[in-house]
C-alpha positions in Angstrom: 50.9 -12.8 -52.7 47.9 -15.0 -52.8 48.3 -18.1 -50.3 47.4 -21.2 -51.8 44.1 -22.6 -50.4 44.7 -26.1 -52.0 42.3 -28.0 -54.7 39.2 -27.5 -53.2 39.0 -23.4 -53.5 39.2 -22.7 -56.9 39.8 -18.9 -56.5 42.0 -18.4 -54.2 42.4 -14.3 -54.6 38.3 -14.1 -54.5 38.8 -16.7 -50.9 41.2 -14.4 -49.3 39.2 -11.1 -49.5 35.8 -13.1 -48.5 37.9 -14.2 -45.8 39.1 -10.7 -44.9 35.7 -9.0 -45.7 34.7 -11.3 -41.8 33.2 -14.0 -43.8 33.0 -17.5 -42.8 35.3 -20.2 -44.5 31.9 -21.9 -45.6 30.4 -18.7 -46.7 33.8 -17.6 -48.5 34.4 -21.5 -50.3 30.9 -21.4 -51.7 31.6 -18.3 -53.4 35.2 -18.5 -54.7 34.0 -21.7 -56.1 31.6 -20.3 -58.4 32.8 -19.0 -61.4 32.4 -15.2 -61.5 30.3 -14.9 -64.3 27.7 -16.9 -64.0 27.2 -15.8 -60.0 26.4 -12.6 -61.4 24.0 -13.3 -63.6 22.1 -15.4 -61.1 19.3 -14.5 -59.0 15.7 -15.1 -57.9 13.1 -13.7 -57.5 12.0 -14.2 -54.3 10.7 -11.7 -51.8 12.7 -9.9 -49.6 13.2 -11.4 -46.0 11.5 -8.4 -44.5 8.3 -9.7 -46.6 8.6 -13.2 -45.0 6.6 -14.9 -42.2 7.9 -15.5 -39.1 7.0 -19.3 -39.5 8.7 -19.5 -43.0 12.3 -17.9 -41.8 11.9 -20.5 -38.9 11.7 -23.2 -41.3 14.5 -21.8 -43.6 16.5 -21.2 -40.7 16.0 -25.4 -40.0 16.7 -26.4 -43.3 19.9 -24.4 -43.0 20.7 -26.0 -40.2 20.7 -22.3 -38.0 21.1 -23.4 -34.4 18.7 -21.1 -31.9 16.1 -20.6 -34.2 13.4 -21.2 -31.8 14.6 -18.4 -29.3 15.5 -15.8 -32.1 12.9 -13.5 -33.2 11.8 -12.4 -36.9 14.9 -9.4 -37.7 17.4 -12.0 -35.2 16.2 -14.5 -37.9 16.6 -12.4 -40.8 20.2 -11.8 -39.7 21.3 -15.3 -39.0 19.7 -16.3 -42.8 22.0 -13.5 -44.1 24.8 -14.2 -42.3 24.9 -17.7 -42.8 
């Protein structure tokens, strides 16, 4: 049975199995509260992160608010953007 995650998760079922897939409770929120549908039809078109600069994950990595960006090097940064 599907624990109830109160009003601000609005898919509770799609919550829990983020949650149990080792997602973070930020990660897993953002998620269940988009409506199915429409997160699948989304998507950009922006390069891979592979294709990035080193400079331009550093500064995505700041606006995300990634915390030992400066030490981390480009496939370190690539996995904390990812993971995020």
């Amino acid at each position: 049975m599907t624990k109830n995650h109160g009003p601000q998760i609005k898919d509770d079922e799609q919550y829990e199995s983020l949650r149990d897939q080792g997602m973070s409770k930020e990660k897993a929120a953002r998620i269940a509260n988009t409506d199915r549908h429409v997160a699948g039809e989304r998507g950009g078109t922006s390069p891979s992160y592979e294709e990035w600069t080193k400079d331009d994950l550093y500064e995505r990595a700041k606006e995300i608010g990634i915390e030992g960006r400066s030490d981390m090097t480009k496939d370190e940064l690539i996995d904390a953007l990812r993971n995020h």
